[in-house]
C-alpha positions, -999 to +999 in steps of 0.1 A: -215-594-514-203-586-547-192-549-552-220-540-579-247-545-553-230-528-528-224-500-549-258-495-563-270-493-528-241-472-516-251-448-544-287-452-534-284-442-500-259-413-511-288-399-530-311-396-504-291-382-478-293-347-468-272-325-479-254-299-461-228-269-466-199-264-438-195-229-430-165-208-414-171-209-377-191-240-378-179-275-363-189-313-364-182-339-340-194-374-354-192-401-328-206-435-330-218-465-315-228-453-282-245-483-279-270-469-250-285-495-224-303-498-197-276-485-173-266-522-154-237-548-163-243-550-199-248-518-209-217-510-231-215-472-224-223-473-188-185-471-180-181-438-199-212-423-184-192-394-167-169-386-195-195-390-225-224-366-205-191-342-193-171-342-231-206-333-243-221-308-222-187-289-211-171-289-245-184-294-278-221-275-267-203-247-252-184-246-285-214-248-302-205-279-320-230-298-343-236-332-331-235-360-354-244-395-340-234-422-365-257-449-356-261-475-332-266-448-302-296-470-284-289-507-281-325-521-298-310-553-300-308-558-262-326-532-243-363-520-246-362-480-255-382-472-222-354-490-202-332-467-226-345-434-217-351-442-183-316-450-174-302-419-196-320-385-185-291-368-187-276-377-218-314-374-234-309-338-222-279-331-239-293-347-271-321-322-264-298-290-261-277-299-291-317-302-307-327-269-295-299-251-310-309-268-344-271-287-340-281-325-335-282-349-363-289-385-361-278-414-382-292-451-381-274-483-375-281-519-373-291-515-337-311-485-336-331-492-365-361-499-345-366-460-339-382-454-376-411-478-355-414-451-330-443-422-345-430-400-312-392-403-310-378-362-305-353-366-329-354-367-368-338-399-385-317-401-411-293-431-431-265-410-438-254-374-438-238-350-467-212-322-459-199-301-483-170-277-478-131-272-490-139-284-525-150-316-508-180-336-501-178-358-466-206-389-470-213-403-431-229-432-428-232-456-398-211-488-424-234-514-420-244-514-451-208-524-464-215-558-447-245-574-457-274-550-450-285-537-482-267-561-508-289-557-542-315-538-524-330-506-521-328-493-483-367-487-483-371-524-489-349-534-461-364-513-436-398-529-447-385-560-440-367-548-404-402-533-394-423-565-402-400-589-384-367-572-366-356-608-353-352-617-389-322-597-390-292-603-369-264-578-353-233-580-378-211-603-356-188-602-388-175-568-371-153-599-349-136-610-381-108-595-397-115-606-435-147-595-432-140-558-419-112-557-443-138-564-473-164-542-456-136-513-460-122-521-488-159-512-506-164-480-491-128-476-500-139-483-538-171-461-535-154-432-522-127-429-545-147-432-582-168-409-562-142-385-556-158-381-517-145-390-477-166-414-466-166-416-426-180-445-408-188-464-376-198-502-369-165-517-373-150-506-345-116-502-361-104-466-362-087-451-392-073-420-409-069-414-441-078-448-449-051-461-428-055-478-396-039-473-360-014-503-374-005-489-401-002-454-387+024-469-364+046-488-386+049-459-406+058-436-374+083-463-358+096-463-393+101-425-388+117-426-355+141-452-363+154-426-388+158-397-367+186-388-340+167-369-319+134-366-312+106-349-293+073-327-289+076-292-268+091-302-233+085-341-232+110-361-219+108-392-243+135-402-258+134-416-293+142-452-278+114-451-254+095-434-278+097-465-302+092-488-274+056-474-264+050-477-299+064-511-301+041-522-273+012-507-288+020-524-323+017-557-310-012-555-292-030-544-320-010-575-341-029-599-311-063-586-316-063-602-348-064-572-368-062-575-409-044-552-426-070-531-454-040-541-483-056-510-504-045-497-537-013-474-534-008-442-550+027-424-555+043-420-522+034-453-505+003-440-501-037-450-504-062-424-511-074-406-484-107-410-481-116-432-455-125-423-419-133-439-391-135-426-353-137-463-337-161-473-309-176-442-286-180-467-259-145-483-262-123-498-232-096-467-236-122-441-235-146-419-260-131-415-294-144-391-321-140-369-354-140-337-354-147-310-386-135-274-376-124-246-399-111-269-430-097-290-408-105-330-403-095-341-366-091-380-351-093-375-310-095-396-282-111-378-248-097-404-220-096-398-180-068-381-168-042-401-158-052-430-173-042-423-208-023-441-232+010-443-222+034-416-241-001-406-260+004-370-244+035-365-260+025-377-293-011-356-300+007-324-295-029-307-279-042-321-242-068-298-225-086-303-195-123-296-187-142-284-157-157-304-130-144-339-135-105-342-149-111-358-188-083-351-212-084-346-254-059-363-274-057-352-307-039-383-320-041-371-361-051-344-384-051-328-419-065-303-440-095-310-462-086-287-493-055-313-492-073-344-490-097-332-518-069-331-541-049-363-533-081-379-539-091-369-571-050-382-583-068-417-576-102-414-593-101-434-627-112-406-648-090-380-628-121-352-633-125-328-605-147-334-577-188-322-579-179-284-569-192-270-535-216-246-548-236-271-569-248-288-538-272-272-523-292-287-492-327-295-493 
């Protein structure tokens, strides 16, 4: 796909998203790629039941969280919706209190796209999501569209299409090849930055912070430790060379799963614009991972069973809490400022003006 489609869509779909402001007191939590089935050996999320329905219920609705689903939360491709909803009461009902409390908002993927075909599904549907807030505007959208959905078309035209014949259109199996991601990326990268914006995304299944994946994030920490004498967070009892070790371990595991590198555009400092998020797969092996948005503040956590988490992860995310009922931990494994981001991303936009201010966007 060459980038001027993609961007005239990208722009498109921008457009027509709705549009809201972040206020003091308020939080987000955008997970994505549940990937919902019909509860037996090949549904995806069926392995995270517990922790998904508990992380829910007992944290971010007591905390009064606004859920944001980023697509891809019902499997269409391989399960009915009855089968859906029949093997997920509970979750449903969590979707339903998040809805009652006017704090659920729902994205469409590849695989969910079927919904817009269904006149009495509870939720309202959306392609992507604006938040405005710290001088910033945050665009989610489920990233799809940065593969081949969309190239050269307008979004209406390609749901027409989806509605008349969904077999026509295939999964994105490109997600399974590096190149591919890393081109997907690298145009939302583009986007966001003439755009001045943080784009945050789902579908890939590769996790990133400040446009920098868990690779990355790792050289640049080893990188760090190898410098240091001495080393260590509160009371942990890691040593710098065990520190580097776990780290070392988890380096190469990433290098076997065939993961490219996004080779973005560097700023002063080593550095690419920071303006690309993504929270990874809800239903991944390790456990639930998601971003959160809380008082100016952008979050990357991973909520994992206790006692099964990543090896030296405790020490390294600084905050581990525990919930009621069933033990599930939070890993809050990076974070960063958004009045900060806003203004190491407009040093990379080419005609270095200031963002769209705040107070000009106003929702519909």
């Amino acid at each position: 796909m060459r980038y001027k489609r993609f961007e005239s869509s990208f722009a498109a779909l921008r457009e027509r998203s709705p549009i809201e402001i972040m206020r003091a007191g308020r939080g987000y939590v955008v997970i994505g790629d549940l990937r919902m089935g019909d509860g037996g050996k090949r549904d995806e999320l069926e392995p995270l039941r517990g922790l998904v329905e508990t992380v829910l219920s007992s944290w971010y609705l007591k905390r009064d969280f606004t859920l944001v689903l980023d697509g891809d939360t019902e499997d269409l491709r391989n399960f009915w919706l009855k089968d859906i909803r029949s093997a997920w009461p509970r979750l449903y009902g969590i979707f339903d209190r998040f809805a009652a409390k006017a704090r659920l908002r729902k994205i469409l993927g590849e695989r969910d796209l079927g919904l817009l075909r269904k006149p009495r599904y509870p939720y309202p549907l959306s392609h992507g999501l604006r938040l405005a807030g710290d001088g910033l505007e945050l665009f989610i959208l489920h990233g799809h569209q940065a593969f081949r959905h969309f190239a050269g078309r307008d979004y209406r035209d390609f749901v027409t299409d989806y509605l008349e014949n969904p077999r026509r259109i295939r999964d994105e199996g490109d997600t399974t090849d590096p190149d591919r991601v890393c081109r997907a990326e690298k145009r939302l990268y583009r986007g966001s930055v003439e755009r001045g914006i943080v784009t945050i995304f789902g579908h890939s299944g590769r996790r990133l912070f400040e446009a920098r994946d868990e690779g990355e994030s790792l050289r640049s920490l080893i990188e760090r430790l190898l410098r240091e004498s001495n080393f260590g967070y509160g009371d942990s009892p890691y040593t710098v060379d065990a520190m580097i070790k776990l780290y070392k371990e988890r380096y190469r595991e990433i290098e076997r799963g065939g993961s490219a590198p996004l080779g973005l555009e560097e700023g002063e400092g080593g550095s690419p614009a920071p303006c690309l998020f993504n929270p990874g797969l809800a239903a991944g092996r390790r456990g639930m991972d998601a971003i959160e948005l809380e008082e100016g503040t952008i979050r990357l956590v991973r909520w994992t069973r206790s006692g099964r988490q990543e090896a030296g992860s405790e020490a390294a995310a600084g905050e581990v809490r525990s919930l009621e009922g069933p033990s599930f931990v939070r890993l809050v494994q990076a974070e960063a400022e958004l009045g900060g981001l806003a203004e190491r991303i407009a040093l990379f936009r080419p005609d270095r003006h200031r963002v769209e201010p705040v107070s000009s966007l106003e929702a519909p």
